[in-house]
C-alpha positions in Angstrom: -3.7 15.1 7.1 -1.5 12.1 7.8 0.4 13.4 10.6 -2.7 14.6 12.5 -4.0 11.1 12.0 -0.8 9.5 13.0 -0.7 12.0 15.9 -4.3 11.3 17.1 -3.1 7.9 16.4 -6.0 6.8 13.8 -3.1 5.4 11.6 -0.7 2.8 11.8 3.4 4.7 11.3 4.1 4.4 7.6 7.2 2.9 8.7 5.5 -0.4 10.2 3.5 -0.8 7.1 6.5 -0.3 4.4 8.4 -2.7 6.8 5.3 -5.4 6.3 4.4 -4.5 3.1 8.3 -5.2 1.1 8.7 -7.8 3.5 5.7 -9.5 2.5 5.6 -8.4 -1.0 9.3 -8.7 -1.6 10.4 -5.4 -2.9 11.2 -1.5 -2.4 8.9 1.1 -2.0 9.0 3.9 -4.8 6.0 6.1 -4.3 3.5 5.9 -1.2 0.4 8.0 -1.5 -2.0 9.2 1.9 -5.2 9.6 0.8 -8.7 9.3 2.6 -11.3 7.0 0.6 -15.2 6.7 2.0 -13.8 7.9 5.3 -11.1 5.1 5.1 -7.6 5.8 5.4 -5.8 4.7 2.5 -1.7 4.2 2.0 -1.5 3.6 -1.7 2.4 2.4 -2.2 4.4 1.3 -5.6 6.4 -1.4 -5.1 9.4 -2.1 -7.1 9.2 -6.0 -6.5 12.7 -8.3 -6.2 11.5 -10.1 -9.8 10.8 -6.8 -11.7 7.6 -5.9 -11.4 5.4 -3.0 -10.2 2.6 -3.2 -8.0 0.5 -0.8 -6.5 -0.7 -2.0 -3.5 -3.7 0.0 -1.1 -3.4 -0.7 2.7 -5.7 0.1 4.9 -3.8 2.7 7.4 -5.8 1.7 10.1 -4.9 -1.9 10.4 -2.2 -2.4 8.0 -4.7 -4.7 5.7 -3.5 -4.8 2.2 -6.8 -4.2 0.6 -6.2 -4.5 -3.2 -3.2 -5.0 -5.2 -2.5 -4.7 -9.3 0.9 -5.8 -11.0 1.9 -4.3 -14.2 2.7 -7.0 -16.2 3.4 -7.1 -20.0 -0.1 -6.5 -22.1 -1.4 -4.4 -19.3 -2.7 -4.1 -15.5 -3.5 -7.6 -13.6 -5.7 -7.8 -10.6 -3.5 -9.5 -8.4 -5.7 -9.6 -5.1 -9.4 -9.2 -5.8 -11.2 -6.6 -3.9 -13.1 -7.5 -0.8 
């Protein structure tokens, strides 16, 4: 499904988001999921950030929005960007 979508060019390269998103997000992508969410393309990535923690980010594949992020920190999930 994601390579038709990249090929019909519906999505942004995986590449040019993981590039924006450890930039941004300062860390290392361990786990990106494609998945398609109310018709909405969806990267879900885990980032392993520079100070530790995990996120899991979701990015819009269309236009490389970061859409919602949670951290893992110590007690449990924290919203770290609320939903729009």
């Amino acid at each position: 499904m994601a390579l038709q979508a990249l090929e019909q060019g519906r999505v942004l390269p995986l590449r040019a988001v993981l590039e924006k998103v450890e930039r941004d997000y300062q860390g290392q992508a361990l786990k990106v999921e494609f998945e398609q969410d109310d018709g909405r393309f969806i990267y879900e990535i885990r980032l392993l950030q520079s100070d530790g923690r995990m996120a899991k980010l979701k990015v819009d594949a269309v236009d490389g929005r970061v859409l919602d992020i949670r951290r893992k920190e110590r007690g449990g999930d924290r919203d770290a960007h609320p939903r729009r």
